[in-house]
N, C-alpha and C positions, 0 to 999 in steps of 0.2 A: 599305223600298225603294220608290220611287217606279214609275208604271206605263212606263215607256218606258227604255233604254236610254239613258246619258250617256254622255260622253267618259269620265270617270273609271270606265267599267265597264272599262275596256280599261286600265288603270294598273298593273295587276299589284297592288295595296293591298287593302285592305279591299271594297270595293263588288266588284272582280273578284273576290275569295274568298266574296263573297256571294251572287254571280251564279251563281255555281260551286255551293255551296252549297246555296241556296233555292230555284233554278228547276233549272239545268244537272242534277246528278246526283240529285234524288227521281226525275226521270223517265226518264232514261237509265243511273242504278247500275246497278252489277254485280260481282261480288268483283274482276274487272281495274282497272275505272275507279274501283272506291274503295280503290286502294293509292294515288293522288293524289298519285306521285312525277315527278318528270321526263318519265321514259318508263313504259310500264306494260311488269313481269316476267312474261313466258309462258312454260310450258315446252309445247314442240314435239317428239315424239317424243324424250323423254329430252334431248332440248336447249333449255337457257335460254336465253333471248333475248330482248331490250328491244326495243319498238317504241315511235317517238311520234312524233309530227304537230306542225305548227307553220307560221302563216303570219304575213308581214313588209310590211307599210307604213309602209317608215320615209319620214321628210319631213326633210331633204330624200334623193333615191334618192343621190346619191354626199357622203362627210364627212368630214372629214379623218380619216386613218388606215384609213378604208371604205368600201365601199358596200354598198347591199342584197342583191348577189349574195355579197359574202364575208360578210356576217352572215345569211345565209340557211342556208349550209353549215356556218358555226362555232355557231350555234346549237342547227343540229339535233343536229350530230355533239356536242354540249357536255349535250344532253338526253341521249344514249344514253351519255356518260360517266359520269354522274351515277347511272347504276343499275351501275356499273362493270363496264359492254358496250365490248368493242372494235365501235366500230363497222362498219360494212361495205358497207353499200347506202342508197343515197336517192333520193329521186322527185323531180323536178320540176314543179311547178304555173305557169304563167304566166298570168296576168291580164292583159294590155296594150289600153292605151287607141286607140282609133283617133289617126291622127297622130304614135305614138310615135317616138322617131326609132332608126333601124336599128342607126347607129354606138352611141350609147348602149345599145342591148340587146347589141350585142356587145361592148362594153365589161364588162358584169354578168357576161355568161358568161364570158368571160376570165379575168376574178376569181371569179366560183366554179369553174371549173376550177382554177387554183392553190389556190386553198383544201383542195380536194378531193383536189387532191395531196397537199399535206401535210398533210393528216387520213390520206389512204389508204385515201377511199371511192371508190366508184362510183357515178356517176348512172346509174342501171338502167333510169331509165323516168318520163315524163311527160306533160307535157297542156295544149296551147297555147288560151287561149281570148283573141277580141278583143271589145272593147266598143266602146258608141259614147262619140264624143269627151265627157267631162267625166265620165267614168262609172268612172273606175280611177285617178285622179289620179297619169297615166304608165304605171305599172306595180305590181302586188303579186306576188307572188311564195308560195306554198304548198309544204311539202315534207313528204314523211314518211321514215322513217330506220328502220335495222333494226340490230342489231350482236347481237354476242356475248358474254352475261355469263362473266369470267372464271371459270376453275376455284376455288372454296373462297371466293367472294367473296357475299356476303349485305350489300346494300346498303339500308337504309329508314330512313325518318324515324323511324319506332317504334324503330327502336335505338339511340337515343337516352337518355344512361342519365347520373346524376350520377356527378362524379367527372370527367367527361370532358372533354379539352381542345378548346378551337374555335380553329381557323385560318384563316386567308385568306390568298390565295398572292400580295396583293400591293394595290398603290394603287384604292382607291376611287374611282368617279364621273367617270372620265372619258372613258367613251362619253357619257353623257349632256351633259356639256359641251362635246363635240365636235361633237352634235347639233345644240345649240341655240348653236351661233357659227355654224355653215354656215346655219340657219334661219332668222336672225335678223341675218345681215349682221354680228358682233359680231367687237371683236379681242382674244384671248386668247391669253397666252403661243404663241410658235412651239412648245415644248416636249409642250403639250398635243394629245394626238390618240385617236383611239379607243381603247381596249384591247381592239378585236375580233380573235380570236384561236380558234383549235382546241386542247381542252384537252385532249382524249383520248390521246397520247401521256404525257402527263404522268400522267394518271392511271394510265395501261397499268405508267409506272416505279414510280408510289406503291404500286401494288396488288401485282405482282410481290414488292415487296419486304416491305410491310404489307399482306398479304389481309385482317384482321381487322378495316380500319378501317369504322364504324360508319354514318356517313353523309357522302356528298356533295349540297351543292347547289349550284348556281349562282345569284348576285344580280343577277337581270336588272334586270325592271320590279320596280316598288318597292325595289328596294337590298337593302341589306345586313339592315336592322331589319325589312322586310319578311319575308324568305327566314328567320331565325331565329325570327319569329313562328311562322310556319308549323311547323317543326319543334317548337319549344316546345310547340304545339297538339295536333300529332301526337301527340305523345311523353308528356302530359302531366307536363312538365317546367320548371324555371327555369332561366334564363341569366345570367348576370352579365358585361358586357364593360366592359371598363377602357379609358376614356374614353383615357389616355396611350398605349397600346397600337394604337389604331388608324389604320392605315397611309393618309393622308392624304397625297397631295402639296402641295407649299407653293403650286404652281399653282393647284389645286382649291381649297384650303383659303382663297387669296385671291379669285377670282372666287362662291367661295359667301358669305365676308365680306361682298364686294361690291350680289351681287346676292338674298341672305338665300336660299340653300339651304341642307338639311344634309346632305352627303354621304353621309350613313345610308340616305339614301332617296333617290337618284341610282341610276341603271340603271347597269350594267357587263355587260362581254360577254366577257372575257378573264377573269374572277377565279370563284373556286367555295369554298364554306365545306369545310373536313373538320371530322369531329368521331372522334375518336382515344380510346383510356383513353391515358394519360399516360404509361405506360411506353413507347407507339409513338412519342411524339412527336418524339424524336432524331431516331428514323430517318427519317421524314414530312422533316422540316424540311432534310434532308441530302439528300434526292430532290429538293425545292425549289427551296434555294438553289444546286443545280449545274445548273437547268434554268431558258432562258432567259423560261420563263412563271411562274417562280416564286423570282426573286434577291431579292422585297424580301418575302417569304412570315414571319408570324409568329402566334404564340400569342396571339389575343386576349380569352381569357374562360373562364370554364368552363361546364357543365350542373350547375346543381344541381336540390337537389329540390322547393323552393318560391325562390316563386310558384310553383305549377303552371301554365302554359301562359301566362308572363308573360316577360319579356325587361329588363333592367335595366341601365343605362348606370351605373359608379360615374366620378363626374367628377372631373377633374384638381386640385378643392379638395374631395374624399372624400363629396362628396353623393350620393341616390342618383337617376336620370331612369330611369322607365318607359318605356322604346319600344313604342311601338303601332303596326300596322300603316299604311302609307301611307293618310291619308286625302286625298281627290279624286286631282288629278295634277299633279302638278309639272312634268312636260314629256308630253305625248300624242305620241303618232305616234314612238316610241324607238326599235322594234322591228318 
């Protein structure tokens, strides 16, 4: 690792899990922060409950389908999903540039207020801070989240076990390509728009119905091959995902043609991996497909036991590709 700080520390890939890694947690671990899940699990006077933090500089602040105030709220409330916590409460942080303009902040708050509605949190408390002009580029935004892990529900990367089915509740990469046409002046199908969304309802129905299921994550930065790395690592475990199988819109699939992305490692903000034993899997998919964040939701891969902590693509002419984490970045400023 080189001595300074790159844009790609911030990727969510490989260099960000290095950072994480090598500098971040030898000096600040601790049995909480080295469960290295979404949110970290505490128990509070006999009560479970997820906590996690999370702050947003996306470029540009408003994208088609979002902006930084609904993916502020759907993010956090999507970390506190992920340890399967209803969520409950969140902070507010503002960073705002001298000059910002007023209408535009109220415009974010707007939008994280709807958002917030339909998650079914509460902003409980925050903290306005301004800078001088060039010094916040607009605005960043900071939050942290609190929720309640369900009854009978045991959610972590470590339970990760072969045999096990992996899902994704729907189309790949198109927050990031949302991103980068608003960024970048660019014109890409009308059809294509964020998939920033609150997924904790969703999970609330998954859990209710399948408490046993093993792990959830969400494929932010660094995508889909990222976020299964991880687990893979955790768990010391192999993956196999079937190249036909992966839920691709013919939008994405042609502007990544175009512009040589691979969807694998594109950001998303609405989608979340489950990993299931395989006799849950009916029911997962029936929770899914009746709910409007999860109608193009399918089975794509399994957990086996080697490679151990490797990830494997089997391609549409039966080859096999290694996915390795995100290296540098594909698009910076996502999130």
């Amino acid at each position: 690792m080189k001595n300074v700080i790159q844009l790609a520390h911030g990727s969510g890939g490989k260099l960000s899990h290095e950072l994480v890694s090598a500098v971040i947690q030898p000096i600040l671990g601790n049995p909480v922060l080295d469960q290295m899940h979404d949110a970290a699990a505490v128990c509070i006077q006999n009560t479970r409950l997820a906590f996690t933090t999370d702050s947003f500089v996306v470029k540009p602040l408003f994208f088609t389908g979002g902006d930084i105030g609904k993916l502020a709220v759907c993010g956090t409330v999507n970390d506190l999903a992920m340890t399967g916590a209803v969520p409950l409460f969140l902070t507010l942080g503002l960073i705002i540039e001298e000059g910002f303009s007023l209408d535009e902040l109220e415009r974010i708050l707007h939008s994280m207020a709807r958002a917030a509605g339909e998650a079914g949190v509460q902003i409980a408390a925050g903290d306005t801070k301004v800078v001088e002009k060039g010094a916040a580029d607009g605005i960043f935004i900071n939050t942290a989240g609190i929720g309640a892990i369900m009854e009978g529900v045991h959610i972590s990367p470590l339970n990760a076990r072969p045999g096990q089915d992996i899902i994704i509740n729907g189309f790949l990469g198109e927050h990031a390509l949302a991103v980068m046409q608003d960024r970048h002046g660019l014109t890409f199908p009308a059809s294509l728009n964020s998939d920033c969304a609150p997924l904790a309802g969703l999970v609330k129905e998954i859990l209710t119905k399948v408490p046993e299921v093993a792990v959830l994550r969400d494929p932010t930065r660094g995508g889909l091959a990222t976020a299964l790395n991880e687990i893979a690592l955790a768990a010391k475990v192999g993956m196999l995902i079937e190249e036909e199988a992966l839920p691709v819109s013919t939008e994405v699939r042609a502007v990544c043609d175009i512009l040589g992305f691979d969807p694998l490692y594109l950001a998303n903000e609405g989608k979340m991996i489950v990993l299931s034993e395989h006799k849950n899997t009916e029911n997962i998919l029936t929770v899914l497909h009746n709910h409007p964040y999860g109608r193009e939701a399918r089975v794509i891969g399994k957990v086996t036991s080697q490679p151990a902590g490797q990830v494997g693509l089997r391609t549409a002419i039966g080859g096999i590709r290694l996915l390795d984490m995100l290296t540098g970045d594909q698009l910076p400023r996502i999130c």
